[in-house]
N, C-alpha and C positions, 0 to 999 in steps of 0.2 A: 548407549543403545546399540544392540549387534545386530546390523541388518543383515540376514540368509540371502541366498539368491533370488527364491522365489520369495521372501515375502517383504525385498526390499522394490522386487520391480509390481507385485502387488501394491504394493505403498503408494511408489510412485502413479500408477497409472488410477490409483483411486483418489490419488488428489489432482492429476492432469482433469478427470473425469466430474469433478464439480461444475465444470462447466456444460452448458447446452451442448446439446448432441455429440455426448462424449468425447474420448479422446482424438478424435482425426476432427473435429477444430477449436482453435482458442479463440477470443475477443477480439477486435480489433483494437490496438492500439495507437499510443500518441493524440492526438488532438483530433476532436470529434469534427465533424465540416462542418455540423454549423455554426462552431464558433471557431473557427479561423480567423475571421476577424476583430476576437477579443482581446485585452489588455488586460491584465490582472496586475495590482500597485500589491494586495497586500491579501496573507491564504490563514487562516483561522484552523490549526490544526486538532481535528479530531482525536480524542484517544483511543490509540492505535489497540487491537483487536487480535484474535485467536478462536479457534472453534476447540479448543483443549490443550494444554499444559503441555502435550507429547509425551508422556510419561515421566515429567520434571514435579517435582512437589511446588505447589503455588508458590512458595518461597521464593525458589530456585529461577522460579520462569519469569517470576513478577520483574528482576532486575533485567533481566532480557529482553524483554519486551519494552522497558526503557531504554535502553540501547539501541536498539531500531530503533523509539520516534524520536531518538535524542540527535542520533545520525540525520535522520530526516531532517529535521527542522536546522540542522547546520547545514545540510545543503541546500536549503531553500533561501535560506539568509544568504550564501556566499553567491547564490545565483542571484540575489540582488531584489527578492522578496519582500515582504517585510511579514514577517510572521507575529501571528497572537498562539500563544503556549495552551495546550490544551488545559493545563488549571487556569488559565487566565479567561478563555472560553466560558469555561464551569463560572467563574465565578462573576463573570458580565451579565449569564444568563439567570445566576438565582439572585443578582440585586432587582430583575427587573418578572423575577418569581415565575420562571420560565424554564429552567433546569432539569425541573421533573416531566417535564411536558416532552423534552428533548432528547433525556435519558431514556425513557421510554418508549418517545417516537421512533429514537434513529437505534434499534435495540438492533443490532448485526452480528448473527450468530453464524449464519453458511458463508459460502463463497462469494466474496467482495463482485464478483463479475455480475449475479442478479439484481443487485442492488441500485437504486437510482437509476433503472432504466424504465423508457415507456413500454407501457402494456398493454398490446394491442387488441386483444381478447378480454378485456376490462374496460367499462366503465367510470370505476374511482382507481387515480391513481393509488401505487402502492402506499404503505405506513409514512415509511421514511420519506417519500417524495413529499407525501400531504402534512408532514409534519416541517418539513420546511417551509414549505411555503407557506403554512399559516405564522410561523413565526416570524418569516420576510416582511409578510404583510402588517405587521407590528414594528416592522424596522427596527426589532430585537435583536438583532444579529452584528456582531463586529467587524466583520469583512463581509462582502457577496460573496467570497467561494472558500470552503472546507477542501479540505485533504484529507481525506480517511485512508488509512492502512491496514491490511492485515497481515500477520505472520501465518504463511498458509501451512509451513511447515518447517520444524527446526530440529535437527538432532546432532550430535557429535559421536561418533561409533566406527564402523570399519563398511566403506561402501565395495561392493562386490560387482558394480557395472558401469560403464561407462553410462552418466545421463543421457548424450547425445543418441544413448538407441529409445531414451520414451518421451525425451519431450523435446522441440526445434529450438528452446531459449534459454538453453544450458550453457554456464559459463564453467571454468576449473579454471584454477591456479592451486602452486605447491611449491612449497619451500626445497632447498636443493637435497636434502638429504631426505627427500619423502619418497620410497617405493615407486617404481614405474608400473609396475604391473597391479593388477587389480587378482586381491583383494586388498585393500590400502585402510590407512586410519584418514580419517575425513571428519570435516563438519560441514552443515548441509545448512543451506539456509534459504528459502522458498517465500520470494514477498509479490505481495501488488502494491497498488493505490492506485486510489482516482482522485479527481480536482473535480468538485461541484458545483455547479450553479444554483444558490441558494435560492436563486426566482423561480426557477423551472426545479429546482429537486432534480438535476439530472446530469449525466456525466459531461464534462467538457473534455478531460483528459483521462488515460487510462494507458498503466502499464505493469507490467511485472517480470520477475527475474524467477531463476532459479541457480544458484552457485554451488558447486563443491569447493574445496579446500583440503587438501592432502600436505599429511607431514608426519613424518617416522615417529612424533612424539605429539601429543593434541593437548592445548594446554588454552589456557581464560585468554592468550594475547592471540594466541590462532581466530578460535574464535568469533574475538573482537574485530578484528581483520576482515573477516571474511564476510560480518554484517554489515561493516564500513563500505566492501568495494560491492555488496549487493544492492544495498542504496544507492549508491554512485550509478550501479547500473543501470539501477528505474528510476533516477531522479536525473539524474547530470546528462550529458553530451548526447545527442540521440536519440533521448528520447519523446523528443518533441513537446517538453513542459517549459523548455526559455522561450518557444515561440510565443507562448501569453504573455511573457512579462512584459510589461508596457514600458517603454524605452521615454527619453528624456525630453521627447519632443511630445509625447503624449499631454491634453489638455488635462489638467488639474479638476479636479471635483472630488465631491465627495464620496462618490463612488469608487467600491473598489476595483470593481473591474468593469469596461466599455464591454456590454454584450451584445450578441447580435440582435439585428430588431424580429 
């Protein structure tokens, strides 16, 4: 993908702009207050999501998109989680004929930021909220809380500006013989996720990355690389998702996470 000047910072500022009141603010991130005081033992991964391919043929992207939740769920494990596999989800939920109710409840096509939150101008909560919690209420569910993710945006092509001039949560790294100067070869790679509380349908945690990657030559292990340390970034050190993990002194039940009252 050859991103131009103007229609790479187009790009960008139309996917900062997914979010409410455009680009001059993002979500807040890290761990929501009212559950500060939660414990999470074990996180029931969602299958991770996209609002289109980016001009890759289904093929191409469908391996990609395992890659991100594949990352994911190895850092969730190594942070001391215990994870259930998104086909192991699928398949808990159609022994107990609730799959379809699910797939089409929690159906997440925009940006990961409107979702699972309250609606204060509403009545009945959103889809996705009320599809949780009537399924909670069936005590259908494998853990209390999902992780859903999406690839908000992924390309590998020649980037032509620094991110730090359109978005504040840009990261780059580059191998030694990548170009200093821009216009540079790059892969891009643009995530969230949030951690849900499956009682309330609603966010507990929330964060997101945005990564470049430069190197004189771009190739499947660049890449790989660079969705590696973008996960790392929204999942590992900082971003405030080890604060749920429930530590060893936490009481035993069968619950998976202690939520707030």
């Amino acid at each position: 993908m050859l991103r131009t000047p103007h229609l790479g910072l187009i790009a960008a500022c139309l996917l900062l702009c997914t979010l409410p009141a455009g680009c001059a603010s993002t979500p807040d991130v890290g761990v929501r207050d009212d559950y500060r005081s939660a414990r999470v033992r074990s996180v029931a991964v969602v299958p991770f999501y996209a609002s289109g391919t980016f001009g890759m043929p289904t093929a191409h992207f469908e391996p990609l998109r395992m890659a991100y939740q594949a990352q994911a769920m190895a850092w969730l494990e190594d942070m001391g989680f215990e994870v259930i596999a998104p086909d192991a989800l699928e398949n808990h939920l159609r022994e107990r004929e609730l799959w379809e109710i699910f797939d089409e409840g929690v159906a997440l096509h925009g940006s990961l930021h409107r979702y699972f939150e309250p609606v204060d101008d509403q009545t009945e909560p959103r889809v996705e909220v009320l599809t949780l919690r009537t399924i909670n209420e069936q005590d259908a569910l494998p853990a209390d809380t999902l992780l859903v993710g999406q690839i908000v945006y992924h390309s590998r092509g020649i980037c032509r500006q620094s991110p730090s001039s359109f978005t504040r949560y840009a990261r780059t790294s580059s191998t030694a013989d990548a170009p200093t100067e821009f216009p540079r070869p790059c892969v891009i790679s643009h995530f969230q996720a949030k951690l849900i509380d499956t009682r309330t349908g609603h966010t507990m945690w929330f964060n997101r990355m945005y990564r470049e990657f430069y190197s004189r030559q771009l190739n499947e292990d660049i890449t790989q690389r660079n969705i590696a340390r973008t996960i790392a970034d929204t999942l590992g050190d900082g971003s405030g998702l080890t604060e749920l993990l429930a530590d060893d002194t936490a009481p035993t039940s069968e619950a998976s996470a202690v939520r707030p009252d």
